[in-house]
C-alpha positions as CSV (number, residue, x, y, z in Angstrom):
1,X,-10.8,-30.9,9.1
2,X,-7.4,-30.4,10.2
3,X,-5.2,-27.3,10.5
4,X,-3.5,-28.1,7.8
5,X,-6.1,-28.4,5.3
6,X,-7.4,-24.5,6.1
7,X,-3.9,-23.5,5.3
8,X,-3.4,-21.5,1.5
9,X,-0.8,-23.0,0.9
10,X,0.0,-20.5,-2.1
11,X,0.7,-17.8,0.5
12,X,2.9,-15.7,-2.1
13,X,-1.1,-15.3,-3.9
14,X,-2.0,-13.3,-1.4
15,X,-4.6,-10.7,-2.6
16,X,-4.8,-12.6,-5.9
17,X,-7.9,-15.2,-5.8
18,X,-6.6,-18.0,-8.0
19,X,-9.2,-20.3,-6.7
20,X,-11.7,-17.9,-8.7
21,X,-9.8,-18.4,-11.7
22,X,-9.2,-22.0,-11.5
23,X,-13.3,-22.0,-11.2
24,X,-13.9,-20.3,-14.2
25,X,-11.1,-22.2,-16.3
26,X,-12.6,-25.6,-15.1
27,X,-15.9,-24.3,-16.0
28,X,-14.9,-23.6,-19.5
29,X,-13.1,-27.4,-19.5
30,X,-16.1,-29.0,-18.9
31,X,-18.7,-27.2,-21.0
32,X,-16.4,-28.5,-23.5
33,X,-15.1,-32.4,-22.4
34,X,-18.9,-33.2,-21.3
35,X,-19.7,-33.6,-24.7
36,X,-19.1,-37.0,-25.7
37,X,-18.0,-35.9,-29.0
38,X,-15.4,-33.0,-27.6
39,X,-13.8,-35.7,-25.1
40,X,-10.8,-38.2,-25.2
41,X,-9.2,-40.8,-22.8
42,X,-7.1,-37.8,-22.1
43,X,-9.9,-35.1,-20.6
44,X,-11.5,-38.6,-18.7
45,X,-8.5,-39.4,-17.1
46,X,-8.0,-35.4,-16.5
47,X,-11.8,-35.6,-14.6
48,X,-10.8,-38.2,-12.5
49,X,-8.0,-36.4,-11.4
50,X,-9.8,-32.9,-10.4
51,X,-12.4,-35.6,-8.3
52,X,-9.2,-37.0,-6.7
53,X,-8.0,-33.4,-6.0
54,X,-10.7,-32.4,-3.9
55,X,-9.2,-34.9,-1.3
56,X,-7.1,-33.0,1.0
57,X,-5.6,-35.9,2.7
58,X,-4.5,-37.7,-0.4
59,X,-1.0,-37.6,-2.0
60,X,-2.2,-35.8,-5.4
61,X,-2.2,-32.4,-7.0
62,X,-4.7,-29.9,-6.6
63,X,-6.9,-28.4,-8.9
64,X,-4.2,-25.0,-9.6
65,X,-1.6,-27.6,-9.9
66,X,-3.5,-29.6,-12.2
67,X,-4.6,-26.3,-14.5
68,X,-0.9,-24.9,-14.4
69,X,0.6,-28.3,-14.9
70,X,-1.4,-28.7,-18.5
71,X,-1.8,-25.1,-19.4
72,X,-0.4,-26.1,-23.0
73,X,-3.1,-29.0,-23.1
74,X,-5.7,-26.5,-22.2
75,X,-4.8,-24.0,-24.5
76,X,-5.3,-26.4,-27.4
77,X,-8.5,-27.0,-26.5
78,X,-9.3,-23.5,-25.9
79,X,-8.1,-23.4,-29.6
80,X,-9.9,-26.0,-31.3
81,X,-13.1,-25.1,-29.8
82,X,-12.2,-21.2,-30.2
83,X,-13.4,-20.5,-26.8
84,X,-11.9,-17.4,-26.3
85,X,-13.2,-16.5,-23.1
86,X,-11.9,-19.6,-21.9
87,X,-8.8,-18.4,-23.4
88,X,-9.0,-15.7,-21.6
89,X,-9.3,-17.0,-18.1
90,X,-6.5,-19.3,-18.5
91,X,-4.3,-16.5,-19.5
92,X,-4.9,-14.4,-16.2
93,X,-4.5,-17.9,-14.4
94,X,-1.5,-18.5,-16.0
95,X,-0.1,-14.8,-15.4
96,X,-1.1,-14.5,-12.3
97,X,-1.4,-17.8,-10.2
98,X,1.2,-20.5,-12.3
């Protein structure tokens, strides 16, 4: 592991634990797209983007990124599945961490 990749590199969350958040809003994703029934091409191609985020070294976005990036997307499928806690969650994420 290199320097780099030990780095926060959202230094202006300092005291705020948005990889917390981003856990429990992922959480909330995938007790939802797991189902075959809930899913789409769209929340498939949205897994295989948080696997490629875990890779530090590659050119893509990470998991925050990803959550703040489709926090409209999310929401809808907060809505439809009225997962309010999920709701929730994303809220402070988006407050807090976007």
């Amino acid at each position: 592991m290199t320097a780099q990749s030990k780095t926060d590199r959202y230094v202006t969350f300092r005291g705020i634990n948005c990889t917390e958040y981003s856990v429990k809003v992922m959480e909330h994703i995938y007790a939802i797209i797991d189902d075959p029934e809930k899913t789409n091409p769209f929340w498939e191609q949205f897994k295989q983007r948080v696997t490629a985020a875990g890779n530090v070294h590659a050119r893509v976005s990470d998991e925050l990124c990803l959550l703040c990036a489709f926090v409209s997307v999310i929401e809808e499928l907060f809505e439809e599945h009225e997962d309010e806690a999920g709701m929730a969650h994303l809220r402070r994420l988006e407050y807090e961490c976007c």
